[in-house]
C-alpha positions, 0 to 999 in steps of 0.5 A, a space after each residue: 823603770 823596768 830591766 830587761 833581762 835576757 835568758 837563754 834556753 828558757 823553753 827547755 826544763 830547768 829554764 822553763 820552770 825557772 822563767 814563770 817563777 821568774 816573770 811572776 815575781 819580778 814584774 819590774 823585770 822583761 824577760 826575754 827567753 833566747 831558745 832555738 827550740 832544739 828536741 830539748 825545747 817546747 813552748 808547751 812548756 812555757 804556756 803560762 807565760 803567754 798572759 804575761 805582759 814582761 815576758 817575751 820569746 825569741 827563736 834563736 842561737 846563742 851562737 850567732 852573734 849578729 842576732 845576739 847583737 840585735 837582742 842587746 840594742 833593741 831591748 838594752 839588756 842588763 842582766 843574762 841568765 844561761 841556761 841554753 846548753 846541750 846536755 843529754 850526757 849519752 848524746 854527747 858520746 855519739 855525738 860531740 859536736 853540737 857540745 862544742 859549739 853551743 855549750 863552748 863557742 855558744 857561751 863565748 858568744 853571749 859573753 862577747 855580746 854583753 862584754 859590747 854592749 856593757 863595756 868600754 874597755 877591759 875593767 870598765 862598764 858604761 855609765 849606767 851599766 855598772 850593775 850588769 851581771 851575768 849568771 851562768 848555770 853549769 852541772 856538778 859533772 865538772 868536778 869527775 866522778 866521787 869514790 863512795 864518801 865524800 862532796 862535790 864543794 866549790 874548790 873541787 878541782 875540775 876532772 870532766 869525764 865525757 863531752 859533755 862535763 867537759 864542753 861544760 867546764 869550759 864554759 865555767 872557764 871562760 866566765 871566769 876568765 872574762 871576770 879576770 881579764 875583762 872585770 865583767 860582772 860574773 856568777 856560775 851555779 854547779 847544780 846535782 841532778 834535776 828532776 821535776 814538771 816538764 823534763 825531757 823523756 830521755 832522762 832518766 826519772 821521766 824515762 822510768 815513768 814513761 816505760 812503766 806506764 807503757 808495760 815497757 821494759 825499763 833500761 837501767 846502766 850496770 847493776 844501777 849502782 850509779 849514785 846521783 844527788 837528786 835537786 828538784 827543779 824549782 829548789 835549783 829556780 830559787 838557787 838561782 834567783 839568789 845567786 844572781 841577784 845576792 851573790 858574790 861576783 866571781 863566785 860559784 855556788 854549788 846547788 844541792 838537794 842532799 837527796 843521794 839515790 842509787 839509779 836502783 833506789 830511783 826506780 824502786 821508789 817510782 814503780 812503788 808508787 805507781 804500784 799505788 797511784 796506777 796499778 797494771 791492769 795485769 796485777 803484776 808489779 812495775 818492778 818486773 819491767 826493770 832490765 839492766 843494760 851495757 853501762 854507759 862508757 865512762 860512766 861516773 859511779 857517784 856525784 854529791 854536792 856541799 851546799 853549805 856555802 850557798 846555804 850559810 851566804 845567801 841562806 838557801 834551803 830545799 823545800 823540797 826532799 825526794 819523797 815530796 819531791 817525787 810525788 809531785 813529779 809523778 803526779 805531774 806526768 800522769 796529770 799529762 797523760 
């Protein structure tokens, strides 16, 4: 019999890598993949699920809750995965709002729907519902920003730095709160920086790409001396795979590539190798575009994950480190051009 699972922002990047994964290697599953189509999200994206007969698409907000009560009962949803959140950290300093509602009043929602629809009263599911779990993905932004040593592990206490990170934790802190007041089935993933196939171009390794490929200066925050811990994307689909089916409830897992790179480590890495793969007509090197630029206020110097406890409970590891991973992904965007 199959399970209808719901996920949320399938059409943006780390959801639309995740659903073909997903839908490929549990036919038993239907999934329905919730997305407004916001600038983040495309169905290009996702054109390889278009054959699949477990899969199927809704153009909708996490935030209206009739539609989320209309998507329960029709298809009797027993498992959420959410993804859909605002996440741009540079557009949640001009603009905060849109980060209130869909990552804050967006996950309050989703979670009172499913609260509704699997349970009774607070520790009770429905007969038959008792296996319901809802899985929420959330960012390593939570935790601040790290001096030049240490990790980002599950006990880190929270210290957001912007809008967004702090939109973020509050979700984190309303699923926890609905598995301690309500008993609701719960698990959150705090992934690093992701990177891979179909990312948005405002981020920043697409962005490298894009510029060197249009003899375009380079923006870089600072002295680009902001460390990140680099995951790529279909590692972070795995994770969650994990996690969600084999992870403990009320438990968060940290996602890590153990991959840290400064921004200027980043850049240098890409233009090398598009020095390589697709020199400039001039002769000259990509790494005369670099420009530094204002730095971003209140911008977190280094964040790094400890991956450990996902890594020794469930026994997950990266396929992926940053050398293959990087290939891959500028591989991926010329193939586009």
């Amino acid at each position: 019999m199959s399970q209808a699972i719901l996920v949320t922002g399938g059409a943006g990047f780390i959801g639309a890598n995740f659903v073909p994964y997903f839908c490929e290697k549990y036919p038993q599953y239907d999934i329905i993949n919730l997305d407004l189509l916001t600038y983040a999200g495309d169905l290009k994206n996702l054109v390889e699920c278009e054959s699949m007969t477990n899969y199927s698409f809704v153009q909708g907000s996490i935030c209206e809750s009739a539609l989320l009560d209309e998507l329960f009962t029709k298809h009797d949803i027993r498992g959420v995965i959410h993804f859909a959140a605002e996440s741009h950290v540079d557009n949640s300093i001009t603009g905060p709002g849109a980060f209130i509602q869909t990552n804050i009043i967006g996950t309050f929602e989703l979670l009172e729907a499913a609260r509704r629809h699997w349970m009774t009263a607070p520790k009770c599911y429905k007969d038959g519902y008792e296996s319901c779990r809802f899985h929420h993905i959330s960012t390593d932004e939570v935790y601040g920003t790290l001096g030049d040593s240490g990790l980002f592990e599950e006990t880190t206490p929270y210290a957001p730095n912007s809008p967004y990170s702090a939109s973020k934790a509050s979700s984190d802190f309303l699923v926890r709160a609905y598995h301690h007041t309500y008993g609701m089935d719960v698990t959150t993933s705090n992934c690093s920086n992701n990177y891979g196939p179909k990312q948005h171009g405002e981020k920043l390794i697409p962005t490298i790409i894009r510029k060197c490929l249009a003899g375009e200066s380079i923006p870089i925050y600072g002295k680009g001396e902001n460390v990140r811990d680099w995951l790529y994307v279909l590692d972070h689909a795995r994770a969650i795979d994990l996690v969600y089916h084999e992870g403990r409830s009320a438990e968060t897992y940290n996602v890590g590539g153990r991959n840290e790179r400064t921004n200027m480590q980043i850049v240098n890495t890409i233009c090398d190798i598009l020095d390589e793969q697709k020199p400039r007509e001039s002769g000259a090197k990509y790494r005369e575009l670099i420009t530094f630029v204002t730095d971003r206020p209140g911008h977190d110097l280094r964040y790094a994950i400890d991956a450990t406890k996902l890594e020794t409970e469930l026994g997950w590891k990266a396929e992926e480190d940053f050398e293959s991973g990087i290939d891959k992904t500028i591989l991926w965007y010329l193939n586009q051009g």
